[in-house]
N, C-alpha and C positions, 0 to 999 in steps of 0.2 A: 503494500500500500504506500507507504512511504520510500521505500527504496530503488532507487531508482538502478534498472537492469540494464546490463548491455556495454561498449565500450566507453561513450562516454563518462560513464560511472565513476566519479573521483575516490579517492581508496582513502578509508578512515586509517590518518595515522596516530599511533598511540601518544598518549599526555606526555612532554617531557617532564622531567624530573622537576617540577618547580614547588617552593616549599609552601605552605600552610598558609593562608593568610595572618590569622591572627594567632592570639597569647593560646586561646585554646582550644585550639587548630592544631597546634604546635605539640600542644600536652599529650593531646590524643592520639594522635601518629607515632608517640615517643613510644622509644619500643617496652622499658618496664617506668612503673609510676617514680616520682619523685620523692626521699625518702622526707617524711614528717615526722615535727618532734610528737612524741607522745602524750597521752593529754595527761595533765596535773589536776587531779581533781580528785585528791585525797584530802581527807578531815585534817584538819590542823594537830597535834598529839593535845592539844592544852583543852578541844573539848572532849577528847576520852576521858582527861583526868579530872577534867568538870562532873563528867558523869559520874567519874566515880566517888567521886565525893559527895554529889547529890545522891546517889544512892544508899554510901553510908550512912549519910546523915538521918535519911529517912526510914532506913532500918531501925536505926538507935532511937527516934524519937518514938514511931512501934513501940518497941520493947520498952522503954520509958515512961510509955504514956498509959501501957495496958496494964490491966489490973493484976496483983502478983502471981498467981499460977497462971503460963504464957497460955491458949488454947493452942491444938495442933496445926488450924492456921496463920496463928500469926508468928509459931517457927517457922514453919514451911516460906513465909515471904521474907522470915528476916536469913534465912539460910539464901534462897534464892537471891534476895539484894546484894549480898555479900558478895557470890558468886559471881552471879553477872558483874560486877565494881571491881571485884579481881580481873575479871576475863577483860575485862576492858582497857584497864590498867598495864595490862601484858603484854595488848594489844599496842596499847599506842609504845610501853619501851622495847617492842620488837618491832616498831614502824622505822624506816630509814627518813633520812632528812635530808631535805631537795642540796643541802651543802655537801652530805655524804655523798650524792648522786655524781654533783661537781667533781669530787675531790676521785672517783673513780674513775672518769672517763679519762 
């Protein structure tokens, strides 16, 4: 329909090599991607140890506040408080710090 048969027929020659026009043009055709930093978007360590203070805290005021034989739940929340304020706490002194990051590369 479109193609026109016969000798006069001009002969499609292939694109030469010319490159991309623009910025991301350019990206796309690159043969592997550009390498990026990684994101930083970890807790600061000071609100882990926030937390665990705000946990303690509120363990002990529990136990402080409630009448003198504990019931079995308000051990069970003040065992749990503790725990999680420990875990949290270990968490953030086995977090590395964006200076350690530095000082490795």
């Amino acid at each position: 329909m479109g193609k026109p048969n016969g000798p006069g027929a001009a002969a499609r020659l292939p694109c030469p090599d010319v490159p991309p026009s623009g910025p991301g043009m350019r990206s796309l055709f690159r043969g592997d991607p550009p390498a990026s930093r990684p994101r930083q978007k970890r807790l600061p360590k000071w609100y882990l140890f926030g937390a665990d203070l705000l946990l303690m805290a509120t363990a002990l005021l529990v136990m402080f506040k409630s009448p003198a034989p504990l019931s079995g739940n308000e051990k069970f929340f003040g065992a749990v408080a503790v725990a999680l304020g420990a875990s949290l706490a270990l968490i953030a002194l086995c977090m590395k710090d964006s200076a350690d990051k530095d000082k490795d590369k």
